[in-house]
C-alpha positions in Angstrom: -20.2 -85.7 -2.3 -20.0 -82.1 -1.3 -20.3 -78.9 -4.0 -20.1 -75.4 -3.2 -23.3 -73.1 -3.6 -23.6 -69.5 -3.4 -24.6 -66.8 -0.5 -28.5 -67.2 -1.0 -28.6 -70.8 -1.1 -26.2 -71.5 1.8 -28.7 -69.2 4.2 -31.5 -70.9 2.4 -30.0 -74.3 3.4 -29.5 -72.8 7.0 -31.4 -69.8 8.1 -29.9 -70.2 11.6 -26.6 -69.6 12.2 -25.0 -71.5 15.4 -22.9 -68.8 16.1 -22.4 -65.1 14.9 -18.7 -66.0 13.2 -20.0 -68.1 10.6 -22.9 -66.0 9.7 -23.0 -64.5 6.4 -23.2 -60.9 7.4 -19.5 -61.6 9.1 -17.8 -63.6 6.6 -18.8 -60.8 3.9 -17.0 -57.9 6.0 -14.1 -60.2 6.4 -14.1 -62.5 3.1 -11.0 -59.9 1.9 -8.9 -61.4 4.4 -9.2 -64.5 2.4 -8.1 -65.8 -1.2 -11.7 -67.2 -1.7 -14.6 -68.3 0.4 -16.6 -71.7 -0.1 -19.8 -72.5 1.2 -19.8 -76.4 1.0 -23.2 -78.7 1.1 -24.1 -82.1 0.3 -25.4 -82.2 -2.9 -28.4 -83.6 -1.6 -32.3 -81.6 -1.9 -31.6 -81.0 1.6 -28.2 -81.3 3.5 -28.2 -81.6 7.3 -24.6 -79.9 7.5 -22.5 -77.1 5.7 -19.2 -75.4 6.0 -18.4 -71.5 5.4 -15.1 -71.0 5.4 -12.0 -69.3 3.9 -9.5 -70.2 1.5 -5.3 -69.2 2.1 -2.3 -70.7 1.2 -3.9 -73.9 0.0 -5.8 -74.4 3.2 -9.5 -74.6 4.1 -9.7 -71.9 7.2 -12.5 -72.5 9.8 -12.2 -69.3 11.1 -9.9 -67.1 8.9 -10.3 -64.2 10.6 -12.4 -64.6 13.7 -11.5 -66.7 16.9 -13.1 -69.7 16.4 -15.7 -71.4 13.0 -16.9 -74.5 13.1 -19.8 -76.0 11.0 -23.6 -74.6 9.9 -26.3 -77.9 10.8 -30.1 -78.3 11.1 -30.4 -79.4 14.3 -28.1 -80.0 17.4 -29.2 -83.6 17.8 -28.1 -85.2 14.4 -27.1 -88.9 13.7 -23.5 -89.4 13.8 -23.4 -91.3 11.2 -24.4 -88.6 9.2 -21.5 -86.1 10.8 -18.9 -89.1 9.4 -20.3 -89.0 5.6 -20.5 -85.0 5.9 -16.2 -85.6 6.9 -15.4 -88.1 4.7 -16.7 -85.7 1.9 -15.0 -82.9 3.0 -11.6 -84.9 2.9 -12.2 -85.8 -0.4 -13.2 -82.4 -1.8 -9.7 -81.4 -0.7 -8.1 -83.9 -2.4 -10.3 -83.1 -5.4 -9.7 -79.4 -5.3 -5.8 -79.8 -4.9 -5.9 -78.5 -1.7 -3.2 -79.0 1.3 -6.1 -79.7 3.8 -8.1 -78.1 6.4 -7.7 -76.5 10.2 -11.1 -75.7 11.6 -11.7 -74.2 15.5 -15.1 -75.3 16.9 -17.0 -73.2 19.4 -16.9 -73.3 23.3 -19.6 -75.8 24.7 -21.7 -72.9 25.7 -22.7 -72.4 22.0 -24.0 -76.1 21.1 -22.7 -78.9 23.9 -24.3 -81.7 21.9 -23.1 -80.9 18.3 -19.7 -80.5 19.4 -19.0 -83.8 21.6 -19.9 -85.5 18.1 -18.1 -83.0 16.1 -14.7 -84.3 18.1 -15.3 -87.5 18.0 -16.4 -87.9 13.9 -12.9 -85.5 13.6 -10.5 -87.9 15.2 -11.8 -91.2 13.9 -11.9 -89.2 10.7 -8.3 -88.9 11.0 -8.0 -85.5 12.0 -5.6 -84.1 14.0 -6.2 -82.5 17.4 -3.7 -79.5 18.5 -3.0 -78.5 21.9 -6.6 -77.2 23.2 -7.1 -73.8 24.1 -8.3 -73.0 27.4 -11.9 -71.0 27.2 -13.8 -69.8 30.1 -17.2 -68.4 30.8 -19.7 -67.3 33.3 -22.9 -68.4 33.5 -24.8 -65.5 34.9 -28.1 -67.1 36.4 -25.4 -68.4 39.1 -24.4 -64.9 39.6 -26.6 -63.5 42.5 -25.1 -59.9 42.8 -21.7 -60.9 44.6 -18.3 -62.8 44.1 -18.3 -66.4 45.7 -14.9 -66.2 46.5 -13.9 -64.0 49.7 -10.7 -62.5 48.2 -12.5 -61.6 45.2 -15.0 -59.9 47.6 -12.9 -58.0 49.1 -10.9 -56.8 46.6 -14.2 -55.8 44.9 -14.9 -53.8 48.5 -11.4 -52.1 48.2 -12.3 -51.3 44.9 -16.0 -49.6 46.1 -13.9 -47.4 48.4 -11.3 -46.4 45.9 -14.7 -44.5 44.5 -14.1 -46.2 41.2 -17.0 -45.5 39.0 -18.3 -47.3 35.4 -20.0 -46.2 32.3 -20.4 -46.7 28.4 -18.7 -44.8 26.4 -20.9 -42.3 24.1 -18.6 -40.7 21.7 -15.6 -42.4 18.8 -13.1 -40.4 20.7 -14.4 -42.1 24.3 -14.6 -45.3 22.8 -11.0 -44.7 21.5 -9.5 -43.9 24.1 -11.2 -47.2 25.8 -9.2 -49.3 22.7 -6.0 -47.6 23.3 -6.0 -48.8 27.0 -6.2 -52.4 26.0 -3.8 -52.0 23.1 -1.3 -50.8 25.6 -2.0 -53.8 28.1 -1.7 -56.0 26.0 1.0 -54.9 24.2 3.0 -54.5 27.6 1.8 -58.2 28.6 2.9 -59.1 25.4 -0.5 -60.4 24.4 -0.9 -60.7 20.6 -4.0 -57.7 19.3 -5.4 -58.8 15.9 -7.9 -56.1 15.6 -7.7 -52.9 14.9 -10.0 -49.5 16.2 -11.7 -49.1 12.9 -12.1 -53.1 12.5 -14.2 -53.4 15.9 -16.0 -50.0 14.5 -17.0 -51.7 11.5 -17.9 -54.9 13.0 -20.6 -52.6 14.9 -22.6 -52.2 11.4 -23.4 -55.8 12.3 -24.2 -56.1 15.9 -24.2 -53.6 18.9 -20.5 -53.1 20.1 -20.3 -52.6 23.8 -17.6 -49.6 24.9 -17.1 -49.5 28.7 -15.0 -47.5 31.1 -14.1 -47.2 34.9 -13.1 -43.9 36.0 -10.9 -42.9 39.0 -11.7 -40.5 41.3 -9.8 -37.8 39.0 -11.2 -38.7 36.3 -8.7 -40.8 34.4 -10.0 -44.3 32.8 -8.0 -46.9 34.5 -9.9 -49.9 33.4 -11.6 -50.5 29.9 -13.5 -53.2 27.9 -15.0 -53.9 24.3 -17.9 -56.3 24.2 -19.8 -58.2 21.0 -23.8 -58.4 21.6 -24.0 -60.6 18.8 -25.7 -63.7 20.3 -29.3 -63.9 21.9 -28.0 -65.8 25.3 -24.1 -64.9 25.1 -22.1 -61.6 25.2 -19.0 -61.9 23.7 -15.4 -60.1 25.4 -13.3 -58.5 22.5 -10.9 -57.1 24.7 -10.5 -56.0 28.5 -7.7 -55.0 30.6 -6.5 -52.3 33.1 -3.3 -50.2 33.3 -1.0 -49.8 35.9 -2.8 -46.9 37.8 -5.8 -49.2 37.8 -4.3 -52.1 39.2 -3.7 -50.8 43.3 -7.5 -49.7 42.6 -8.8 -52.7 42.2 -9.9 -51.8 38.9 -10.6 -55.0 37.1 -12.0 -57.0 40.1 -14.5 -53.7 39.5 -15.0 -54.0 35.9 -15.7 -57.2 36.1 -18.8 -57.4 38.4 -20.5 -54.3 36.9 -20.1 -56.0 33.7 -21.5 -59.6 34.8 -24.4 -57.2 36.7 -24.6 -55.4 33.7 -25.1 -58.5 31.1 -27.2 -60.5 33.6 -29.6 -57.5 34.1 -30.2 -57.5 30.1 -31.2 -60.9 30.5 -28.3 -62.8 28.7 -27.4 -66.2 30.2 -23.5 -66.5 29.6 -20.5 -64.2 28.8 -18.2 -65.4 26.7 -14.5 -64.6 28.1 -12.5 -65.7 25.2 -9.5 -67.9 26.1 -6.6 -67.8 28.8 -3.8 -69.4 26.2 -1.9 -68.2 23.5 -1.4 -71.2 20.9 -2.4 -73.6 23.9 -0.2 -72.5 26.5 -2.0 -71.1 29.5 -1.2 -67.3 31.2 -1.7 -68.5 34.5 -2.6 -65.1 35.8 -5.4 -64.6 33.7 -6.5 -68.0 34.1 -6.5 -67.4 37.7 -8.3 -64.5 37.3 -11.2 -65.3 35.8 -11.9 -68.4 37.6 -11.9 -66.3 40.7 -14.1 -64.1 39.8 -17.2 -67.0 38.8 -16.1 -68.0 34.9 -15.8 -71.4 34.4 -13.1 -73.1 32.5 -13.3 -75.4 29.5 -11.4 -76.1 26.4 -12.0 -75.0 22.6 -10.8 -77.6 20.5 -8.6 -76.8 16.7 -8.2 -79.6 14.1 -6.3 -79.8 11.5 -6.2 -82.7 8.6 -3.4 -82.7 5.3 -3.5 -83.9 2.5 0.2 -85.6 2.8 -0.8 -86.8 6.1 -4.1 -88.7 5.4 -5.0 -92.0 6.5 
């Protein structure tokens, strides 16, 4: 059976946390976005898996307010057998707790391959639901050798070098404001759903260092921005990037997007993390298009859901 434990307990269980979202530092800046958090164990003297998550509306949330949870374990390599009691007991905790049930977003591969091809099998023979998959995509940087492998890409990166486009960090709150209200306005005119605000990325930097770049035109004007998480030893994580329509006949993007894999790969990190190219499963081709062009790879991230009324 599982029971719920406390902060200290939960971190003593797992000092290692498989990804940044479901650390404790994170969930405590967020946990008012929730009705109630619970950190669920076995009741065992030492449990091999664990659940943080969020309570709304009668649901379990794996994330509640981040873009993906997923589960807390001991070690990658894990019987499954003991993934299918760890389930089963989380099924009947809902039940026991008068719950509606549970949705629950695991990571991209890049985070923990192994765990996860388990972690979708125990699901569905556990009777959980699989929703249309989002498509993820990310580069791996040690193929990245300093250039584009596709020749459009290449080129548009050469027009792009002779537009005199330049790139920078931002070092100031009003640069780095500026760099937000860019991407608000993309993606607002792309009518692309933002769920963060300026001062929520500001105070998610009190946890981990919050990239703010910038590429300038020749006049001066920012034409091309992006916010990036460094919140992973191996993986840097895109909040948000985009360009504007002065940035788009510069090649901006196709810009911005080899200084930043040039800029990641030089500080040694092994994958960037691109976020998805869906919205609720359905793919922007454009996007989609664009990243794989321009060395990301594309996989899926996977959501689950299980109810109460609907269990097997």
């Amino acid at each position: 059976m599982l029971i719920e434990v406390e902060s200290k307990t939960f971190c003593n269980f797992f000092p290692t946390d498989p990804h940044p979202f479901i650390s404790e530092s994170f969930i405590e800046l967020n946990k008012d976005k929730a009705q109630r958090i619970v950190r669920l164990v076995e009741n065992t003297d030492r449990p091999e898996m664990g659940l943080i998550a969020g309570i709304k509306n009668g649901f379990i949330l794996s994330p509640f307010s981040a873009p993906f949870g997923g589960f807390h374990f001991r070690k990658d390599i894990m019987y499954i057998s003991e993934m299918d009691n760890y389930i089963s007991s989380l099924k009947k905790f809902i039940v026991s707790q008068g719950l509606k049930g549970i949705e629950i977003i695991l990571p991209p591969d890049i985070y923990h391959l192994t765990f996860n091809a388990k972690a979708v099998n125990s699901l569905m023979r556990n009777g959980f639901q699989l929703m249309l998959p989002e498509i993820t995509n990310w580069v791996n940087l040690e193929h990245f050798n300093g250039k584009f492998t596709q020749r459009n890409s290449r080129e548009y990166y050469r027009q792009a070098l002779r537009n005199k486009l330049s790139f920078n960090l931002a070092t100031n709150e009003e640069e780095k404001r500026l760099i937000y209200d860019l991407i608000y306005e993309n993606r607002a005119k792309f009518d692309r759903p933002i769920y963060m605000t300026f001062n929520d990325i500001l105070n998610t930097g009190s946890l981990w260092p919050v990239d703010y770049f910038r590429v300038i035109a020749e006049d001066g004007t920012i034409v091309a921005s992006a916010i990036f998480y460094r919140n992973h030893p191996d993986i840097s994580y895109a909040v948000f990037w985009g360009d504007n329509e002065k940035g788009r006949p510069l090649r901006a993007m196709d810009y911005l997007a080899f200084e930043l894999w040039s800029y990641y790969k030089a500080m040694g990190y092994k994958y960037i993390d691109l976020g998805i190219s869906t919205e609720n499963g359905n793919p922007n081709e454009g996007l989609l298009r664009f990243k794989e062009s321009h060395e990301s790879t594309s996989s899926l991230r996977y959501k689950y859901v299980w109810k109460v009324n609907n269990q097997q």
